[in-house]
C-alpha positions in Angstrom: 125.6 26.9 -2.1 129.0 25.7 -2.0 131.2 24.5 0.5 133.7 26.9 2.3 137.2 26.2 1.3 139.5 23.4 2.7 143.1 23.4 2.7 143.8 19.9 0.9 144.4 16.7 3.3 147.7 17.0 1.9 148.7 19.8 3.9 146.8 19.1 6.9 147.4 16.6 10.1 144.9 14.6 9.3 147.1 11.8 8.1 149.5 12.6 10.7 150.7 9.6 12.3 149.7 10.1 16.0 151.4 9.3 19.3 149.1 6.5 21.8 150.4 7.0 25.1 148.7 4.9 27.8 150.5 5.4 30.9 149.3 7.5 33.4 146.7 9.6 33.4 145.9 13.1 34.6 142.3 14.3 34.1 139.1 15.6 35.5 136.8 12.9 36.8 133.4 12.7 33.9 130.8 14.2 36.6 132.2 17.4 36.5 130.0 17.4 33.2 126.7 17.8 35.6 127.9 21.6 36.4 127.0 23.0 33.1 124.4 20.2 32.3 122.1 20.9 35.3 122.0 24.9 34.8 121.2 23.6 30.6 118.6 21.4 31.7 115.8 23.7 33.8 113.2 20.8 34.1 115.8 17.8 35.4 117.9 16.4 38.3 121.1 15.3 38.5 121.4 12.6 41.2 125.2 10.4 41.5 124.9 7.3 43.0 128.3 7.8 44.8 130.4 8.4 48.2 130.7 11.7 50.2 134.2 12.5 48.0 131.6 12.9 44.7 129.2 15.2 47.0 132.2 17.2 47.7 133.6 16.9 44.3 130.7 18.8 43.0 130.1 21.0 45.2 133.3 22.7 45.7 133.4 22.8 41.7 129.7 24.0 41.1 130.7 26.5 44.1 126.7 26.5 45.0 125.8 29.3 47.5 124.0 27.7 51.1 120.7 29.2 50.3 120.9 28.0 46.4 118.7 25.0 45.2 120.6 23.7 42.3 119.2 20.8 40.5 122.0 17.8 41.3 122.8 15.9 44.3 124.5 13.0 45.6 122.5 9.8 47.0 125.4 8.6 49.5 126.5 4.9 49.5 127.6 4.2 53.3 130.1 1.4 54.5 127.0 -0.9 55.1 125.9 0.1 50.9 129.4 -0.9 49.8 130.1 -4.1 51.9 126.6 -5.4 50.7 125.1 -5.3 54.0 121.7 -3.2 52.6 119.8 -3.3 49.7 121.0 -0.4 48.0 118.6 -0.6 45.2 115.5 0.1 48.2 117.6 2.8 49.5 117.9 4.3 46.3 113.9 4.2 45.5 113.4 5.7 49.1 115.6 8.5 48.5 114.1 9.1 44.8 110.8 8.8 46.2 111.5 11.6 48.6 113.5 13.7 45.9 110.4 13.7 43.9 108.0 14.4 46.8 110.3 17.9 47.6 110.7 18.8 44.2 107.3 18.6 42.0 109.4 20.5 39.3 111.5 17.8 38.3 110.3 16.2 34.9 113.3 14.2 34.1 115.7 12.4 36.4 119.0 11.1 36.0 120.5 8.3 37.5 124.3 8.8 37.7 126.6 6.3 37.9 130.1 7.1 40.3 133.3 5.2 40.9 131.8 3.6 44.0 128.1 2.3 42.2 130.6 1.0 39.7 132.7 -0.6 41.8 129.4 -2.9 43.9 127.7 -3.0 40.6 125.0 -1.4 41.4 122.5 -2.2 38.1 121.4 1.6 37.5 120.1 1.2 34.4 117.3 -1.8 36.0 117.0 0.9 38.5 116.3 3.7 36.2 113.9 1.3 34.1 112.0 0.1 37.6 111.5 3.9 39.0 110.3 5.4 35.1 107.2 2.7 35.8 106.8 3.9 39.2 106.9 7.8 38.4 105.5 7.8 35.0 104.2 9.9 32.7 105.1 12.6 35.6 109.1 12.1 35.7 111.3 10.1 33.2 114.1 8.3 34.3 117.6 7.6 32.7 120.6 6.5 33.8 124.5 6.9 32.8 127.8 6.5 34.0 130.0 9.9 35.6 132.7 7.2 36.6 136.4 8.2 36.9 137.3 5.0 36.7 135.0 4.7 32.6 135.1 8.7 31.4 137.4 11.8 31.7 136.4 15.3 31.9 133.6 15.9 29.4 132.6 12.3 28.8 130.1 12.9 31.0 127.9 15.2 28.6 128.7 12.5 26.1 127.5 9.5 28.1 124.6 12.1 29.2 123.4 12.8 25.6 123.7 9.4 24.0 121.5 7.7 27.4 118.6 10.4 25.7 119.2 9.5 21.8 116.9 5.8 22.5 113.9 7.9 24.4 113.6 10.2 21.4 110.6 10.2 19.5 110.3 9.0 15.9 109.8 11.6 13.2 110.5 11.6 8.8 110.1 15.1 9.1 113.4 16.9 7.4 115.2 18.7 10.5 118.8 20.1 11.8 119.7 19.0 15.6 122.5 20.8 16.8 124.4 18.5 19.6 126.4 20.1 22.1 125.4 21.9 25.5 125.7 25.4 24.9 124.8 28.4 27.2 121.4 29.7 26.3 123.0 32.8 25.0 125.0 31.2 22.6 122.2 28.6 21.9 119.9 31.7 21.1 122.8 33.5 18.9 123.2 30.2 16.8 119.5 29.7 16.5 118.7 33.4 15.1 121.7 32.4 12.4 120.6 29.5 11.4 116.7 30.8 10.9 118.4 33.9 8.8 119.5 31.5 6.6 116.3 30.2 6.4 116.6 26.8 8.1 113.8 26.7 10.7 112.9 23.4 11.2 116.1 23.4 14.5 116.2 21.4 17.6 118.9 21.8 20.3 120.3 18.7 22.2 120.6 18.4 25.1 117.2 20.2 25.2 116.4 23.3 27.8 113.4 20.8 28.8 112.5 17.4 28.6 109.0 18.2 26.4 111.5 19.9 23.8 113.7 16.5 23.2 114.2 16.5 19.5 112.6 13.8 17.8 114.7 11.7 15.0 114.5 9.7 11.8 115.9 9.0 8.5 115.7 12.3 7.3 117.3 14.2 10.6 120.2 15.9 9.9 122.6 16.5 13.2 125.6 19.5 13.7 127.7 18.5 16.8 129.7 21.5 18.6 131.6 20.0 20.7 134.3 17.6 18.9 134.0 15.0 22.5 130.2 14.0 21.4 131.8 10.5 20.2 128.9 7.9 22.0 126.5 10.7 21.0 127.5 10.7 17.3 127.4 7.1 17.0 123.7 6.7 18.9 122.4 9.2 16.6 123.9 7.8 13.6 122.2 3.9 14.7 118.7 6.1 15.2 119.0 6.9 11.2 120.2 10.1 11.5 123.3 11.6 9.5 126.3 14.1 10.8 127.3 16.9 8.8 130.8 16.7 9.1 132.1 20.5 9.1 135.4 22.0 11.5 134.1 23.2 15.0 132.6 26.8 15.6 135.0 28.4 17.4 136.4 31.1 15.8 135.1 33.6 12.8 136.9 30.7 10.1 135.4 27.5 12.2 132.1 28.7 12.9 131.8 29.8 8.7 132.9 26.6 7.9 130.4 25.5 10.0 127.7 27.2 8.7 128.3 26.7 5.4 128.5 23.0 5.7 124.7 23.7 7.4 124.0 25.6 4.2 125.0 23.9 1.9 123.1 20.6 3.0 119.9 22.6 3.0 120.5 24.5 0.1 121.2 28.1 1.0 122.0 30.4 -1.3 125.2 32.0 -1.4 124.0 35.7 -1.5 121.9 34.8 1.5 124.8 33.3 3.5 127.1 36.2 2.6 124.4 39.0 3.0 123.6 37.0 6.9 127.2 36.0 8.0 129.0 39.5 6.6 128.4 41.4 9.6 128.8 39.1 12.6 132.3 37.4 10.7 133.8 40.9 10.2 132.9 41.4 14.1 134.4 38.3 15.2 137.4 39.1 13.0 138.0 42.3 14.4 138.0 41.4 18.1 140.2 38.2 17.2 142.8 40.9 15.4 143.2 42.6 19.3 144.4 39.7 20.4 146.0 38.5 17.7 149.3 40.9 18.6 150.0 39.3 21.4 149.6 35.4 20.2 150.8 35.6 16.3 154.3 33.9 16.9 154.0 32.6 20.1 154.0 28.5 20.3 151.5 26.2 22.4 151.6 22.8 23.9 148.1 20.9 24.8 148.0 18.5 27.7 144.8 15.8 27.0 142.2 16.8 29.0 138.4 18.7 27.1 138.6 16.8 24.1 138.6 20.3 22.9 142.3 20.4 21.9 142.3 20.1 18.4 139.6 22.6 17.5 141.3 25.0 19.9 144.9 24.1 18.0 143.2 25.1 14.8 141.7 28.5 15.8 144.8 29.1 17.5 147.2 28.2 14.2 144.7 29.7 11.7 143.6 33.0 13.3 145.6 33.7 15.6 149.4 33.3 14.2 150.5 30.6 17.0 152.5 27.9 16.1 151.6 24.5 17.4 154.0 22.1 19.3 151.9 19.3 20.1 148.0 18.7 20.4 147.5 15.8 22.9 143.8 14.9 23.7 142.4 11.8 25.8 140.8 10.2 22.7 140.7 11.6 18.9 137.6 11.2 17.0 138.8 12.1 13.8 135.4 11.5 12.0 134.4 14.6 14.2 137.6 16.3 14.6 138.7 15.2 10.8 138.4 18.6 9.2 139.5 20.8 12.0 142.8 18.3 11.2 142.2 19.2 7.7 143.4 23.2 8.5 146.5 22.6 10.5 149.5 22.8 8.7 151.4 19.6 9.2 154.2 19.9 12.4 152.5 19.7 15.5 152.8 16.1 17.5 149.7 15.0 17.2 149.1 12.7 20.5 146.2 10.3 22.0 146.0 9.8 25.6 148.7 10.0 27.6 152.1 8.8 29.6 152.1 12.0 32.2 155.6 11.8 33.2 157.0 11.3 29.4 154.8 14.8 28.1 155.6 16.3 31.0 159.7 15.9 29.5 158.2 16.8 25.8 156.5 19.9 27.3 159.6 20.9 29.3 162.4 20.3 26.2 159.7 22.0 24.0 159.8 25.4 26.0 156.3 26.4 24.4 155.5 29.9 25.4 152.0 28.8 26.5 150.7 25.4 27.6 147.1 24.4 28.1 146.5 21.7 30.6 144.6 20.8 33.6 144.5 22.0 37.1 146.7 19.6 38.5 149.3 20.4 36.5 149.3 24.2 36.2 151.2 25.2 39.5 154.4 23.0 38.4 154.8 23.9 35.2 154.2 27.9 36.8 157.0 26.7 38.7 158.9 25.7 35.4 158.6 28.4 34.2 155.8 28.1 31.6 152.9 29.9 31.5 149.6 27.8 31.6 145.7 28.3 30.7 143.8 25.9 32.3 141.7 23.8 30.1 138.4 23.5 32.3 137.8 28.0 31.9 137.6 26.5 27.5 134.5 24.5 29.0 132.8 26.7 31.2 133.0 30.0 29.4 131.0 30.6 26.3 133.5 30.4 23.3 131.5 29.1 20.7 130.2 31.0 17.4 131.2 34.7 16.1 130.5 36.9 19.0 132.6 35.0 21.6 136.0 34.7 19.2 137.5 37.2 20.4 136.1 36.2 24.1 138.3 32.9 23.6 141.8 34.5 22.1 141.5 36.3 25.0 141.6 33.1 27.0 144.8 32.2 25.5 146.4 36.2 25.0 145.7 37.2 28.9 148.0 34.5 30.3 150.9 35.7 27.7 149.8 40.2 28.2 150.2 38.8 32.5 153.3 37.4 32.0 154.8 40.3 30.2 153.2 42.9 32.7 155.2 40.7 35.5 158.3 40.7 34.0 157.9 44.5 33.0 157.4 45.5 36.7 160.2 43.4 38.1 162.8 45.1 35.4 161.7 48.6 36.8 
């Protein structure tokens, strides 16, 4: 089949020079990543090598009930750990040791590196080598870095997937690996898709458990859905493998795109992909066209924070009628996030990392009617005036594929429906 339509790079911001700011920062710290991971992940165990502030950090954002057992932790470096007083690498196999002993479940452990292990240079990866020979074949050990002080937000799924891409097995079998943690809902929807269309041969990454790990060669094929998979992408890419370049599936246009970019690398008919995707696109239109009323018009300003910013941009320019200001995003892949570029009509400020203080005056002289941004920053612009979505709810709820579009314009069209409801009541 062919591909789906692009609008011409001539029209889009793909050439667009951007803005590098690299002043200060203001972003989640990369373990937050382990709060979707760990539920993705039913056979492994998250454990961060860090200080009692990374305990809490998770914990008060996984919001774990007292009787739960989830399946992360935090080994705790104490003053005598940190001033190099103790051999933190015994500690460590002690307290993995007696991990494993509690929880026979656990088939795959990882290792994760903090601001603190970082900071001592604690050698996780010899660690992570020494305790696989100690605990094999029962548990596998791997090791990457959740550091503030090396990732943002959702670099730690990134750093997560890429440690997993050298344990995979070899294979010259022809097969699709979709990258990207998904929840199992929207993993399941994606899957039944794609087998419609007749691709069968499809492997998820990260996997639901370690046996499942897809296996890769020179004729693997891989589909990323989240545009932040940078480290992955390239790992893949050095293991043989080669990325289907195609916009993000968020959306009823991204996720055709998507699929036909699938399609057409395996061959699909195009009766076959317009008899399967007919329904489930004119569904996802329809429930995008509810909210579409209250966003077509309206203008938005990103704050870098997901990585998921210029995806979002485009859904939100393309199908929903909102008009762009400026997309800023810690880092911009554009050989991921190239043809999402592709769709936006040239305008927006297109911006990499960031000087807080200077977007914070951009954001303020632009007025936007809605501004997506982090946590920290929500309350004072509320203050200002603007009315915010915070980026981390774009992470944690399911927005990818047809039946969640109109599940994510509602993201965006609730803050804006709010805001008029308030102003409504206070004028009677």
């Amino acid at each position: 089949m062919k591909d789906a339509p692009n609008i011409p790079l001539s029209t889009g911001c793909r050439d667009t020079p951007v803005l590098r700011e690299r002043g200060q920062r203001e972003v989640f710290c990369g373990l937050t990543g382990i709060i979707w991971l760990h539920r993705k992940m039913q056979d492994a165990f998250f454990l961060v090598v860090g200080s009692r502030t990374c305990a809490h950090l998770l914990q008060s954002a996984a919001g774990v009930m007292i009787f739960a057992e989830p399946r992360f932790g935090t080994a705790i470096l104490e003053e005598k750990d940190l001033a190099g007083l103790a051999d933190a690498h015994e500690e460590l196999d002690r307290e993995v040791a007696r991990l494993l002993s509690r929880r026979p479940d656990i088939r795959q452990l990882f290792l994760v590196g903090s601001c603190p292990s970082e900071v001592i240079k604690l050698d996780l990866a010899r660690a992570a080598e020494r305790l696989t020979r100690v605990h094999a074949p029962q548990v596998r050990v791997v090791n990457f870095s959740g550091s503030g002080i090396e990732t943002t937000f959702t670099q730690g799924e990134d750093a997560c997937l890429a440690a997993q891409v050298p344990i995979m097995g070899d294979t010259d079998a022809r097969e699709l690996v979709v990258g990207g943690a998904l929840p199992d809902v929207v993993e399941d929807q994606a899957k039944a898709l794609l087998n419609d269309l007749g691709i069968d041969k499809v492997s998820f990454f990260p996997s639901r458990t370690a046996d499942a790990l897809p296996e890769i060669g020179p004729n693997t094929v891989f589909a990323l859905t989240q545009p932040f998979l940078g480290d992955t992408h390239a790992a893949l890419t050095r293991r043989g493998a080669r990325h289907i370049s195609a916009p993000f599936p968020f959306g009823e246009v991204g996720t055709t795109q998507w699929l036909a970019a699938v399609a057409a690398e395996f061959g699909v008919d195009q009766d076959l992909f317009d008899r399967v995707t007919a329904a489930p696109r004119a569904r996802a239109q329809k429930a995008i066209a509810a909210h579409r009323e209250t966003l077509a018009g309206k203008s938005v300003f990103f704050f870098p924070d997901s990585q998921l910013e210029v995806p979002l941009a485009r859904f939100l320019v393309t199908e929903c009628g909102m008009d762009a200001l400026e997309i800023g995003t810690p880092y911009l892949h554009k050989a991921l996030c190239g043809p999402d570029l592709d769709l936006i009509p040239q305008g927006p400020i297109i911006s990499e990392g960031q000087d807080v203080d200077k977007q914070l005056d951009r954001a303020l002289s632009a007025n936007p009617d809605l501004t997506v941004c982090g946590l920290g920053l929500a309350n004072p612009l509320e203050a200002q005036n603007l009315r915010t979505k915070w980026a981390i709810e774009l992470v944690f709820t399911p927005v990818h594929f047809y039946e969640q579009a109109g599940d994510l314009a509602g993201l965006f069209s609730r803050p804006l429906r709010r805001s008029e409801m308030l102003h409504f009541e206070a004028a009677e």
